[in-house]
SEMAR-584055 format. One record per residue: residue number from 1; y, z, x of N, C-alpha, C, O, CB in turn. Coordinates in pm, whole numbers. Glycine has a CB too. Layout:
<nodes>
- NUM_Y_Z_X_Y_Z_X_Y_Z_X_Y_Z_X_Y_Z_X
...
</nodes>
This chain:
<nodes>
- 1_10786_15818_-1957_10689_15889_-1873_10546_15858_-1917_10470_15809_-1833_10715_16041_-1880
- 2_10495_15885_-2061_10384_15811_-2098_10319_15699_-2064_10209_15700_-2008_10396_15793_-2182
- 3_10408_15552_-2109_10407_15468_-2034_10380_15478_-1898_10271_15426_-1875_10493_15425_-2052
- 4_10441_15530_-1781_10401_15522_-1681_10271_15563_-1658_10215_15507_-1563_10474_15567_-1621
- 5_10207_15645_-1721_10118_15746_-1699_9982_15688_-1758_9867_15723_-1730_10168_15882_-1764
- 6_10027_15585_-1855_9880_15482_-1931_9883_15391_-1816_9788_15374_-1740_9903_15376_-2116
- 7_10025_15318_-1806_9986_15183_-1693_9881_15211_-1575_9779_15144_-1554_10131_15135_-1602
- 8_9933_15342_-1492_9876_15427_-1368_9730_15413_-1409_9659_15347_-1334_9934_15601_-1353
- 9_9675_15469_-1521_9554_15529_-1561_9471_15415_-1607_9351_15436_-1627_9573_15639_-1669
- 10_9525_15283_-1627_9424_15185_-1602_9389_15075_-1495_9329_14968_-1508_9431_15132_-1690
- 11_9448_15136_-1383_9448_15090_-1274_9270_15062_-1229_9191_14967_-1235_9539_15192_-1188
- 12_9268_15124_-1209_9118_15180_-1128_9086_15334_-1157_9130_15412_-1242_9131_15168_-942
- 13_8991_15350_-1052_8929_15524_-1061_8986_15581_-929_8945_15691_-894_8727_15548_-1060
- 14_9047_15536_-876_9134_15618_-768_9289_15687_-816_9349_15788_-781_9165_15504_-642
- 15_9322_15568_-922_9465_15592_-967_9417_15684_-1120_9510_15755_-1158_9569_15416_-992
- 16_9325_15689_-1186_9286_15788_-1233_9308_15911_-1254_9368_15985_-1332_9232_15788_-1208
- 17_9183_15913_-1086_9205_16091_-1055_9337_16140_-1049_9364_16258_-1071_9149_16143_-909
- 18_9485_15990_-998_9590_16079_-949_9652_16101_-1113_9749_16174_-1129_9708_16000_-814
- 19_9608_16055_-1191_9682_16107_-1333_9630_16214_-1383_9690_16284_-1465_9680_16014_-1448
- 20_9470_16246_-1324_9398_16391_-1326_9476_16508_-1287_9488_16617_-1342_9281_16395_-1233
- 21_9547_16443_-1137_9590_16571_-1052_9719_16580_-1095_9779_16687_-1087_9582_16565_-886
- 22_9763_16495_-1135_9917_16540_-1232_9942_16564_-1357_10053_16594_-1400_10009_16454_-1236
- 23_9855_16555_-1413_9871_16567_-1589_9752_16690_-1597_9664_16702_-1511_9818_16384_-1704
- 24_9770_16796_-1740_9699_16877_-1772_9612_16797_-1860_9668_16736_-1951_9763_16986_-1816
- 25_9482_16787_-1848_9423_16728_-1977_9410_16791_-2120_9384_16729_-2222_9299_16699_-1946
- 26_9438_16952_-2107_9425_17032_-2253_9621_16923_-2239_9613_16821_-2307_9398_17301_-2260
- 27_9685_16930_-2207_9887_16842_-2239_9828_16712_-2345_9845_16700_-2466_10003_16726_-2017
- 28_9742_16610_-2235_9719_16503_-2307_9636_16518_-2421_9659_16426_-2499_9674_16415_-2234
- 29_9556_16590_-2460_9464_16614_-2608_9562_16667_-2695_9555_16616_-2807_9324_16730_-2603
- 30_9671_16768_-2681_9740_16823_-2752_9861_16698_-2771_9925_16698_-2876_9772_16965_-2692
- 31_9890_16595_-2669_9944_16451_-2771_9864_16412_-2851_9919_16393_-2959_9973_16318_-2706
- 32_9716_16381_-2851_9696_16308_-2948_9701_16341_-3081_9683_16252_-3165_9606_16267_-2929
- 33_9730_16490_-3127_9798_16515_-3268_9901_16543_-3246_9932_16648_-3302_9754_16608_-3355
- 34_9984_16496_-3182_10156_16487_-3161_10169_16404_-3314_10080_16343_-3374_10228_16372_-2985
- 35_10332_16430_-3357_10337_16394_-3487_10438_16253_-3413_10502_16174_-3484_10407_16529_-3618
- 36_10434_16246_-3272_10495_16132_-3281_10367_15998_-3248_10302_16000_-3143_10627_16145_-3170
- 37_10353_15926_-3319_10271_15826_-3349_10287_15766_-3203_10187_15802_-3141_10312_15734_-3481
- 38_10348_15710_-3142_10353_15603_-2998_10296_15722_-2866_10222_15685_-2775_10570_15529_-2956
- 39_10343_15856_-2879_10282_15923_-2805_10113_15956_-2847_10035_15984_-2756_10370_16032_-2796
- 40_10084_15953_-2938_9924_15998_-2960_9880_15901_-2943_9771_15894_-2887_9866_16055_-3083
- 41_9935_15812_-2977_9832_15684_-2952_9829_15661_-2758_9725_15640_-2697_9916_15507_-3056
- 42_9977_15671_-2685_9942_15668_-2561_9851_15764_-2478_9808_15736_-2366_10042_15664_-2515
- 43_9821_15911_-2567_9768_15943_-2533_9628_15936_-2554_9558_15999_-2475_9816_15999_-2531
- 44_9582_15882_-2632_9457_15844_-2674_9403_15711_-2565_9287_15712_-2523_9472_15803_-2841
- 45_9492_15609_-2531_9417_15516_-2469_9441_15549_-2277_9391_15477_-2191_9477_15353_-2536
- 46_9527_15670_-2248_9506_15782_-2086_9400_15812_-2125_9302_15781_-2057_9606_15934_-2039
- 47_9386_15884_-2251_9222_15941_-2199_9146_15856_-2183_9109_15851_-2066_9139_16027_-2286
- 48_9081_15748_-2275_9021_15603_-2267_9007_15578_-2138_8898_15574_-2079_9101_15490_-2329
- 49_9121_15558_-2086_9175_15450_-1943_9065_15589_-1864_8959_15541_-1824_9432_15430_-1880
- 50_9075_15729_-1842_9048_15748_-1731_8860_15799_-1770_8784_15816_-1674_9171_15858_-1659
- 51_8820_15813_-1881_8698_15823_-1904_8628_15672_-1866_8511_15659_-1830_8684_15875_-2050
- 52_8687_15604_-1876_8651_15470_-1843_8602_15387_-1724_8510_15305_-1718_8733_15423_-1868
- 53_8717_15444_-1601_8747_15420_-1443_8664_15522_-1390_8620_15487_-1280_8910_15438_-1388
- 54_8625_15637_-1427_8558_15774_-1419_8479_15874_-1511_8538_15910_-1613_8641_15837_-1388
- 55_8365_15919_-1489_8294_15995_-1566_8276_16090_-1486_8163_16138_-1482_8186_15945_-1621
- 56_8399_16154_-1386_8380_16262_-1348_8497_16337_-1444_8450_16437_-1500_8384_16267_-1194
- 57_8598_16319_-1467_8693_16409_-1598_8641_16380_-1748_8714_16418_-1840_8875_16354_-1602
- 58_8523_16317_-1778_8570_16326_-1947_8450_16497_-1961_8451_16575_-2057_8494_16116_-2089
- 59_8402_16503_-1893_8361_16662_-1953_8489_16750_-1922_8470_16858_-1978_8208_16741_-1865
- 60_8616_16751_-1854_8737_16772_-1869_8815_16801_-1999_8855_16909_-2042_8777_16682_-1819
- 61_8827_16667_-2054_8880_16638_-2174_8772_16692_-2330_8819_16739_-2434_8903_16468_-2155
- 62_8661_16673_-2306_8547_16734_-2417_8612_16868_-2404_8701_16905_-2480_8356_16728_-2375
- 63_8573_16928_-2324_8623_17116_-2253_8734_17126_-2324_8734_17231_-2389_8673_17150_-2055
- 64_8841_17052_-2341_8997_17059_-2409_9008_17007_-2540_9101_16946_-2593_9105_16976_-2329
- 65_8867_17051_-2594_8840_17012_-2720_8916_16857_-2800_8970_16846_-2911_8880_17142_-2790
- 66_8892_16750_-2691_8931_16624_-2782_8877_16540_-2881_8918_16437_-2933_8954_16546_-2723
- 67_8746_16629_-2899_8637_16560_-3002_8721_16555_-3134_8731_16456_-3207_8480_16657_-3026
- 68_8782_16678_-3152_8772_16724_-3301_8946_16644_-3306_8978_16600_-3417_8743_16944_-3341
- 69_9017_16634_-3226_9110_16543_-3209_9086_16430_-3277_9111_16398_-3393_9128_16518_-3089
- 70_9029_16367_-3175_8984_16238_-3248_8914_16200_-3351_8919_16080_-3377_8935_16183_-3192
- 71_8846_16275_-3422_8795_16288_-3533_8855_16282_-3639_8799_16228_-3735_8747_16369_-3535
- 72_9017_16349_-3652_9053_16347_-3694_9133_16248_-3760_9153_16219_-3878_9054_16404_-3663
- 73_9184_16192_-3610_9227_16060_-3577_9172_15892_-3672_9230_15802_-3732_9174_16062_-3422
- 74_9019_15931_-3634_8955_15800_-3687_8953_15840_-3835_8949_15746_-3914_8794_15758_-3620
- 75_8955_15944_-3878_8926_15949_-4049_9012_15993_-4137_8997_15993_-4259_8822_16029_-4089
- 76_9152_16053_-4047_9303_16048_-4088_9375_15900_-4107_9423_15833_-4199_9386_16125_-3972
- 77_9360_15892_-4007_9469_15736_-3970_9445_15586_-4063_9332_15551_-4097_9428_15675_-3781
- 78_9534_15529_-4085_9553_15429_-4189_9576_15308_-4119_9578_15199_-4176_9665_15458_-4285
- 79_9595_15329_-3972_9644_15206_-3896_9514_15155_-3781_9465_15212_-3683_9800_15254_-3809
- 80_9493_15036_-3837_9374_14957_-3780_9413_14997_-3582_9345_15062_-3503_9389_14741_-3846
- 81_9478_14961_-3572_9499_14961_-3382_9489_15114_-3352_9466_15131_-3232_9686_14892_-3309
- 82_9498_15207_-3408_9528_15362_-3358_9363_15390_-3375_9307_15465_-3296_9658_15481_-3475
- 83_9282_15317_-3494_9164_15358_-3508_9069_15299_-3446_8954_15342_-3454_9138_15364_-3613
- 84_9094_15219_-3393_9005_15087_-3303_9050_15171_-3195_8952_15234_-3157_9056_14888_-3300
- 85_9140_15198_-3135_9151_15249_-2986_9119_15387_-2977_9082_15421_-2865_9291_15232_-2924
- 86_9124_15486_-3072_9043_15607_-3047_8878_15582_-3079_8797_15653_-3019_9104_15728_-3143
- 87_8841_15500_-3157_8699_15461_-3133_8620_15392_-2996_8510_15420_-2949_8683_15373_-3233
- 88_8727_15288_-2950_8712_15284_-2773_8699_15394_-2679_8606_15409_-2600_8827_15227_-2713
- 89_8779_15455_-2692_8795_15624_-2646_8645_15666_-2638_8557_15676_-2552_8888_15738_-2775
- 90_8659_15685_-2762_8534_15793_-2824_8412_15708_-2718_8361_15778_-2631_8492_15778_-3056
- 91_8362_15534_-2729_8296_15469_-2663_8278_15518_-2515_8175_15557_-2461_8343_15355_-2680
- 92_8404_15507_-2462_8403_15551_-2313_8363_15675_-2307_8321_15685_-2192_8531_15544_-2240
- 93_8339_15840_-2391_8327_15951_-2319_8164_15946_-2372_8095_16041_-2334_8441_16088_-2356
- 94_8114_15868_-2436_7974_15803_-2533_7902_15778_-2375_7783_15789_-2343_8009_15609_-2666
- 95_8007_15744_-2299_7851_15696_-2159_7804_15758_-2065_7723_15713_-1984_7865_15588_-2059
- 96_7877_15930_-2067_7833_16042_-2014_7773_16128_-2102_7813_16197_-2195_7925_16101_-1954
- 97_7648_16104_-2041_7540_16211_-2117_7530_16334_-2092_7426_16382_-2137_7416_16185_-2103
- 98_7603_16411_-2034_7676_16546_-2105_7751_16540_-2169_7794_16653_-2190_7730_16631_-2048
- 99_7812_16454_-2232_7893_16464_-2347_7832_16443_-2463_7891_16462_-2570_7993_16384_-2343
- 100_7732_16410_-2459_7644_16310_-2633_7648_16456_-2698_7723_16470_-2794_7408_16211_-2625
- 101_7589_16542_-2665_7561_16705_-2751_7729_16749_-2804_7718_16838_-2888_7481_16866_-2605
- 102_7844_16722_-2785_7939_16731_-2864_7965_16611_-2925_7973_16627_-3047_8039_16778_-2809
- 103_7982_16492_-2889_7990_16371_-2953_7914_16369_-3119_7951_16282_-3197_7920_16267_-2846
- 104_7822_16456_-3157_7741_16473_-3223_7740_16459_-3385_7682_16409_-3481_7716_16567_-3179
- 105_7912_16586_-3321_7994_16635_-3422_8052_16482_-3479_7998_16470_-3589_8115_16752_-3359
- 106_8109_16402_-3463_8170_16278_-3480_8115_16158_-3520_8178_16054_-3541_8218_16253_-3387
- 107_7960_16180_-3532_7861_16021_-3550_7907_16005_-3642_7996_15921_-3657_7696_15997_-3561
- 108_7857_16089_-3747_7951_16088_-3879_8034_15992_-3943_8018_15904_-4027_8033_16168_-3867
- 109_8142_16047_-3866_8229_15971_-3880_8276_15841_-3820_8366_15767_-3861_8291_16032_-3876
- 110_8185_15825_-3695_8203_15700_-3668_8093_15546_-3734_8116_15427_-3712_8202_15721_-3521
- 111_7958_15614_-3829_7880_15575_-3936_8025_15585_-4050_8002_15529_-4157_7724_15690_-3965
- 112_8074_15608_-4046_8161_15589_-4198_8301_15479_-4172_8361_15420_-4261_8234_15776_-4257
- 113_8337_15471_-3986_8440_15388_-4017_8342_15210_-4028_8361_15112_-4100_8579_15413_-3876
- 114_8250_15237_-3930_8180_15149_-4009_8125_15072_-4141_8115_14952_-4164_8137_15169_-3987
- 115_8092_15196_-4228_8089_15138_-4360_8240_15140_-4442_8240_15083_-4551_7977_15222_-4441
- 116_8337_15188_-4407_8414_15212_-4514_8565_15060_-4420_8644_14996_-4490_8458_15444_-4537
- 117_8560_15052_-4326_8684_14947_-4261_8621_14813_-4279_8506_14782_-4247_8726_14970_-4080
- 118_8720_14731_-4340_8709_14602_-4347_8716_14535_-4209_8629_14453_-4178_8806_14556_-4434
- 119_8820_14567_-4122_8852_14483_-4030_8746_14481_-3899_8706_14590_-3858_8989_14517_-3997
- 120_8704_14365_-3837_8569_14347_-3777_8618_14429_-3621_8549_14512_-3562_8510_14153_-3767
- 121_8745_14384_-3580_8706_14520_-3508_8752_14658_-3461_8779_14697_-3348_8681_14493_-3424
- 122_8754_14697_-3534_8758_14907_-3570_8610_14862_-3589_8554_14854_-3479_8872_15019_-3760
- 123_8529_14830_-3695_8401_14852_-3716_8337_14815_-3521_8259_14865_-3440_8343_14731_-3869
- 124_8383_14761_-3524_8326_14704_-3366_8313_14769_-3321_8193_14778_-3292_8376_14632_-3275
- 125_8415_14903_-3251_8480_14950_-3145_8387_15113_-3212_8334_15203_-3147_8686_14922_-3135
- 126_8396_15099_-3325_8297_15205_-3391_8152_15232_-3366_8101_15340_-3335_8295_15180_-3514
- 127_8077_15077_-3392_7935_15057_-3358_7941_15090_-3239_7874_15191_-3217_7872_14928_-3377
- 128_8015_15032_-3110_7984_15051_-2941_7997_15149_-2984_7905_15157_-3065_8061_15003_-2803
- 129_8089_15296_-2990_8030_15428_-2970_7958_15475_-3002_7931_15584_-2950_8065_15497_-2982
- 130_7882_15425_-3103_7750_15477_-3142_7624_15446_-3115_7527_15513_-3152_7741_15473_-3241
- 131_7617_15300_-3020_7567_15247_-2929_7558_15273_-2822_7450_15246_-2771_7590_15176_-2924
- 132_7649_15329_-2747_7642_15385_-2595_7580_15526_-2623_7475_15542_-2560_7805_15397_-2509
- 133_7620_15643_-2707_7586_15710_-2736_7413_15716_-2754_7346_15795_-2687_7665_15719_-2810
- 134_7353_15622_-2852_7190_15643_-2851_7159_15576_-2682_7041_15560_-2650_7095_15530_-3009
- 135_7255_15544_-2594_7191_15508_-2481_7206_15653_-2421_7125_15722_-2483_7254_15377_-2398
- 136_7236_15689_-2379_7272_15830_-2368_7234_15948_-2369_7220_16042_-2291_7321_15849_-2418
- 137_7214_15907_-2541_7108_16045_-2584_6946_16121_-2557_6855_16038_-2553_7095_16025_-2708
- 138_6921_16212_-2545_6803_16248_-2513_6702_16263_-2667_6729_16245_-2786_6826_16384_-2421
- 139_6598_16299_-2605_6535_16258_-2833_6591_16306_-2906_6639_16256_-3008_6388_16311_-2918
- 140_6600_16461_-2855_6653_16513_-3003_6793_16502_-3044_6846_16543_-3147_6629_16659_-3019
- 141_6851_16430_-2934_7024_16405_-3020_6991_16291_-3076_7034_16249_-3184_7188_16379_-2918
- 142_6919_16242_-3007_6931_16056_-3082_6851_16066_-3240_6827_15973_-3316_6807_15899_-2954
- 143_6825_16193_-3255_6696_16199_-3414_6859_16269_-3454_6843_16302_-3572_6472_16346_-3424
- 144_6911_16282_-3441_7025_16368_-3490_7121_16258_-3512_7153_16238_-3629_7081_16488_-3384
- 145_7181_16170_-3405_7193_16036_-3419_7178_15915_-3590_7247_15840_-3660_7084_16014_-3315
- 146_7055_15964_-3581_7004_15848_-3657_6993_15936_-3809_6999_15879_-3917_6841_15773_-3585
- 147_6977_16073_-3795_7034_16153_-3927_7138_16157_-3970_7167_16179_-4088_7026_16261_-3933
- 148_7217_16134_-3875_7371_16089_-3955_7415_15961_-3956_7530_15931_-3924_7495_16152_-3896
- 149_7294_15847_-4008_7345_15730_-3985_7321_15625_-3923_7285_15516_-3968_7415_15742_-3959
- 150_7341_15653_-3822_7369_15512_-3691_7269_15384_-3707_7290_15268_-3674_7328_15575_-3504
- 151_7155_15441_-3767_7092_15288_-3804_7136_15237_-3945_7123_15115_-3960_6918_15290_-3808
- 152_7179_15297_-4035_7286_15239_-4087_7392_15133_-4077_7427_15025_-4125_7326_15301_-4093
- 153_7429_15233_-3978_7548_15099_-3929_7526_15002_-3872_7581_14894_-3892_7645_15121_-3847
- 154_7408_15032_-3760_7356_14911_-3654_7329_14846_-3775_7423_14767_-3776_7215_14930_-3529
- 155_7247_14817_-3912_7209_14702_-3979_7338_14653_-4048_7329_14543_-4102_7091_14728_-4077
- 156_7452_14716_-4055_7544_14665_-4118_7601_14568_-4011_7600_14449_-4040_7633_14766_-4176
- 157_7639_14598_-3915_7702_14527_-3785_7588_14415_-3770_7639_14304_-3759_7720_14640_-3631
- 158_7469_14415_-3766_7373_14294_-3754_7409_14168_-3875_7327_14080_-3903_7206_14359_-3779
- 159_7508_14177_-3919_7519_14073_-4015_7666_14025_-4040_7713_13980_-4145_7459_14120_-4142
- 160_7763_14054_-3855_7869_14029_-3844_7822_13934_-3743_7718_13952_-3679_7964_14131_-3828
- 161_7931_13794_-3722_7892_13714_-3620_8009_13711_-3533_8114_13650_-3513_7844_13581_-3664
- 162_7926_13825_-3485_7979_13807_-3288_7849_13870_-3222_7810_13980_-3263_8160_13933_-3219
- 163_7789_13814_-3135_7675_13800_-3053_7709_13913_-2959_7607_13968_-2916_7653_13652_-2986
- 164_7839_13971_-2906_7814_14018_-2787_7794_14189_-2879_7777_14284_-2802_7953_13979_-2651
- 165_7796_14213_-2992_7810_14339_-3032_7665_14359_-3126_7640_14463_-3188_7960_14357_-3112
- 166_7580_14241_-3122_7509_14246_-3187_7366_14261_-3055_7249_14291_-3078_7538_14132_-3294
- 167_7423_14229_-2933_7326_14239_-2832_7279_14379_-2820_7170_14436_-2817_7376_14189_-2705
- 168_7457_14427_-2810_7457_14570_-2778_7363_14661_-2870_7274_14740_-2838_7602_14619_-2788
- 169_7419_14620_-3005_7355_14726_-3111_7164_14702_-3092_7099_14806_-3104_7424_14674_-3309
- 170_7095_14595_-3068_6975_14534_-3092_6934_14623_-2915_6822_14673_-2925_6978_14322_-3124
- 171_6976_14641_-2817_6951_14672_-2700_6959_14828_-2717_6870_14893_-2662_7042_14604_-2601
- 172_7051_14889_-2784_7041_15037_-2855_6903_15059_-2940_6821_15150_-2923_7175_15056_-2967
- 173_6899_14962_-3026_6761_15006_-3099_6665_14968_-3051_6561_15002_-3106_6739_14971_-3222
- 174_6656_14878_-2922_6499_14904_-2870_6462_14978_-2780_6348_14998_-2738_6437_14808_-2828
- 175_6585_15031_-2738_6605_15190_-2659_6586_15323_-2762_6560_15429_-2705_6783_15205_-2593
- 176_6593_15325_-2869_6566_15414_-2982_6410_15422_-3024_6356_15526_-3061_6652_15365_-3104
- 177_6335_15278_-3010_6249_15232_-3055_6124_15292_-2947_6010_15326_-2980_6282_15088_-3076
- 178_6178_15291_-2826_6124_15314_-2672_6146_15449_-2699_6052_15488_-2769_6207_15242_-2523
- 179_6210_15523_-2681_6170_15694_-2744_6097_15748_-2846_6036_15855_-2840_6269_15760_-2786
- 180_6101_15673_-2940_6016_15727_-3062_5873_15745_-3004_5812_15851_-3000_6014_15617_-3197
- 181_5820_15600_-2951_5702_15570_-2924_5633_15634_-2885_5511_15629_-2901_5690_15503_-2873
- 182_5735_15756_-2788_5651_15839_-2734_5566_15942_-2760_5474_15993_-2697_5696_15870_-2679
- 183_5636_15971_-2916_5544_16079_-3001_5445_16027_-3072_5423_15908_-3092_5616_16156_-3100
- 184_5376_16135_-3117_5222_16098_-3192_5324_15972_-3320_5325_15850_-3309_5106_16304_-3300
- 185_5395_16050_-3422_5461_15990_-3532_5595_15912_-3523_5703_15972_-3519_5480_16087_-3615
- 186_5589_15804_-3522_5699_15738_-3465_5856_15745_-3561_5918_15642_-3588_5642_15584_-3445
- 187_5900_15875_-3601_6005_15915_-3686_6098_15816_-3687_6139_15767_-3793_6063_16037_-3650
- 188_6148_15770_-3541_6234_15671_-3512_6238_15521_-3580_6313_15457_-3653_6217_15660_-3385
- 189_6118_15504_-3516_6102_15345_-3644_6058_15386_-3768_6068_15304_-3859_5972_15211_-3606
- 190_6015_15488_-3791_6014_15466_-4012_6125_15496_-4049_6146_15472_-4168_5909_15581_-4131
- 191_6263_15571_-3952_6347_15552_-4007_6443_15419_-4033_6502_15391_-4137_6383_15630_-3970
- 192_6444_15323_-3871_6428_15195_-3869_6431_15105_-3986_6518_15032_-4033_6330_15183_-3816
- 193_6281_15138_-4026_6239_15041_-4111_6295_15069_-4248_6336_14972_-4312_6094_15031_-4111
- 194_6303_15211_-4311_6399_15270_-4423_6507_15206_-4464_6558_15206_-4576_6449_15385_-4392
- 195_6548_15137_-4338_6734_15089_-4393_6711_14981_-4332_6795_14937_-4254_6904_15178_-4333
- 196_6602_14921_-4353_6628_14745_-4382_6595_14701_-4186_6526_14601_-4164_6870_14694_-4464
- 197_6620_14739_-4130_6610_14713_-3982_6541_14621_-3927_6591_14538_-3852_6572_14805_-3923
- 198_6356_14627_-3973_6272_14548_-3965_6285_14402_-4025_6253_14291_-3982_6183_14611_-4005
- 199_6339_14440_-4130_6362_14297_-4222_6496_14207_-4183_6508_14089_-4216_6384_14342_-4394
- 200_6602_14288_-4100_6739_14219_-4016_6661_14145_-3914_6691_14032_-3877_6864_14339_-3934
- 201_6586_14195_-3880_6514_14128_-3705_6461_14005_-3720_6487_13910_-3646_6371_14218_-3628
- 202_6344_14003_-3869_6300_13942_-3939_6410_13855_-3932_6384_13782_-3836_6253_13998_-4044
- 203_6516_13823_-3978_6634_13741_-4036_6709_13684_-3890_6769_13577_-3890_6750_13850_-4143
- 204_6698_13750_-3796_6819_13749_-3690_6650_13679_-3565_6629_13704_-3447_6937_13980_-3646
- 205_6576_13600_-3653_6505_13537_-3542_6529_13367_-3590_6474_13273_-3531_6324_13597_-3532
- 206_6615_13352_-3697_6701_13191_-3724_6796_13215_-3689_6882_13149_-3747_6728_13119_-3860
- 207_6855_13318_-3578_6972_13280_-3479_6960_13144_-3421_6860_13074_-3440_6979_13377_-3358
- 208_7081_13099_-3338_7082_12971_-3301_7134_13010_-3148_7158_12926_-3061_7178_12867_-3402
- 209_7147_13161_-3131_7198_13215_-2977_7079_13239_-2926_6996_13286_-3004_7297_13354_-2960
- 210_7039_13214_-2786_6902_13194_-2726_6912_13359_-2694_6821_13425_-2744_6880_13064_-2579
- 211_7000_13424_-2627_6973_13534_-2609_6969_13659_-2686_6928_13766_-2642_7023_13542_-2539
- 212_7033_13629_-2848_6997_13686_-2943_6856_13697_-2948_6787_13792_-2913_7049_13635_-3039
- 213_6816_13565_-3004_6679_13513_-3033_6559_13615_-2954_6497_13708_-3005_6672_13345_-2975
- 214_6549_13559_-2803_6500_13611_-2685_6482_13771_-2766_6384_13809_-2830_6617_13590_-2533
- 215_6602_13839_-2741_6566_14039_-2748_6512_14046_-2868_6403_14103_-2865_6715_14171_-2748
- 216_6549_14008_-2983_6509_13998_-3085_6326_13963_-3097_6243_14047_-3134_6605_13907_-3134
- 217_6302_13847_-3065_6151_13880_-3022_6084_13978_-2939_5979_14031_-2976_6111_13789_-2970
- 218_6124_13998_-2859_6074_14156_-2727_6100_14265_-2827_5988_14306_-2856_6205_14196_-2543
- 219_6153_14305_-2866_6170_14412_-2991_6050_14372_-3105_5998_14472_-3154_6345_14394_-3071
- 220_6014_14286_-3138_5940_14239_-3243_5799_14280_-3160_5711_14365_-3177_5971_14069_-3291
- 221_5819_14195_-3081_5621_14175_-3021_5595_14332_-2932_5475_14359_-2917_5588_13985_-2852
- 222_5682_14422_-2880_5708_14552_-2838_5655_14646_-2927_5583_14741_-2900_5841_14575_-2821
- 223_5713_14597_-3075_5694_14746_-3149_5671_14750_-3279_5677_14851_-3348_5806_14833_-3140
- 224_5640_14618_-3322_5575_14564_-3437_5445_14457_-3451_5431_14350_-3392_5676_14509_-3494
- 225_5372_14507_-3527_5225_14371_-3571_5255_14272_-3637_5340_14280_-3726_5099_14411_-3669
- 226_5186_14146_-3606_5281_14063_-3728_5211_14070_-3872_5228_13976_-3950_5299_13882_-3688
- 227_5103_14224_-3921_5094_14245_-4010_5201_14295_-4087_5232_14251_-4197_5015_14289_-4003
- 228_5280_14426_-4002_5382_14485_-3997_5526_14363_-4041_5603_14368_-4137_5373_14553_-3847
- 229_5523_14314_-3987_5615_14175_-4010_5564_14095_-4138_5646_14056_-4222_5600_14064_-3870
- 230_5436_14073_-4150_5418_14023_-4299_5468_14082_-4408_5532_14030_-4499_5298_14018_-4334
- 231_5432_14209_-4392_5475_14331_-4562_5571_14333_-4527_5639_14384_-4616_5421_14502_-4610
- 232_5637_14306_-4435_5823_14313_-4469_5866_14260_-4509_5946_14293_-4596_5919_14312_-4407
- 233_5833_14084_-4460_5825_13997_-4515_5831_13927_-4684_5909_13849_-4738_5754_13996_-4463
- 234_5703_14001_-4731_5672_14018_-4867_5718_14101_-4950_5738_14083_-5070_5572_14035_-4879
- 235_5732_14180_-4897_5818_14329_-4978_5906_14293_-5110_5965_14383_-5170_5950_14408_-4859
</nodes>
């Protein structure tokens, strides 16, 4: 029945809703701490599948408390695929911004599977949620955001080579960078610059990917002097 009910749910957003109108979503959150392992995990990538096709049920599933679910999930679990796919999860309910103000609870921990997992991608699937999330966020979650982390991790992930996760994270922080600006004190970039950030950009402009390269300068000439770039430089 599971099975049927993941295949259905990654159909599209029509076949979705019909796993909406047949399944309880508090049923499916209460699998994902099922003690049977093949069911939590199917239920972890239904929710995925339909936060994904639709961002009209994942304030549904938040409501049926699946944050603290999955939370558990990513900082319980020992198995790379169960933690990579509830971090996808977590990604997909990351792109409705009524959800970022509970997501909140979890940066945390998704800054820690980052620093603490070897394998490139759980850390991956980790950074995108914490990436969609500062897209998302309004200032004061994203200062909340970045208090638990997340530019942390974005500089750790800046020094993995895969381009398409490094766009993402670099397109997050000049969306972070673009909010700060707006206040008198730019909290956002001195925190930035605190954990090395300025000096990655610095480094990630002897890319050899043009469209790395490219954002990487617009971020530079956007929101830095190249005095600012010298003392980093020198530092």
């Amino acid at each position: 029945m599971m099975w049927a009910i993941f295949f259905i749910s990654e159909i599209n957003e029509d076949y979705a809703e019909l796993v909406m109108r047949a399944v309880d979503p508090k049923r499916l959150v209460q699998l994902v701490d099922s003690d049977n392992d093949e069911f939590s995990l199917l239920a972890i990538k239904v929710i995925g599948n339909i936060c994904s096709n639709s961002d009209s049920f994942t304030k549904d599933f938040v409501n049926c408390r699946c944050i603290p679910s999955l939370k558990r999930i990513i900082t319980g679990n020992k198995e790379a695929l169960v933690v990579r796919e509830t971090c996808w999860t977590l990604s997909n309910i990351a792109t409705d911004a009524e959800c970022i103000g509970d997501l909140l609870e979890i940066a945390g921990s998704l800054v820690w599977v980052v620093k603490s997992w070897d394998k490139h991608e759980v850390k991956r699937e980790a950074a995108w949620a914490l990436s969609n999330a500062c897209f998302e966020a309004n200032f004061e979650e994203l200062l909340v955001l970045v208090g638990e982390g997340m530019f942390d991790a974005f500089v750790l992930m800046m020094s993995e080579r895969d381009c398409e996760i490094l766009m993402q994270i670099l397109e997050a922080v000049d969306k972070a960078l673009d909010a700060g600006a707006f206040k008198k004190e730019n909290e956002v970039a001195r925190e930035w610059e605190k954990v090395g950030g300025v000096t990655k950009l610095g480094e990630l402009q002897l890319t050899k990917n043009s469209e790395v390269y490219n954002l990487v300068i617009k971020i530079l000439e956007k929101h830095y002097t190249s005095d600012d770039l010298f003392s980093h430089n020198t530092s």
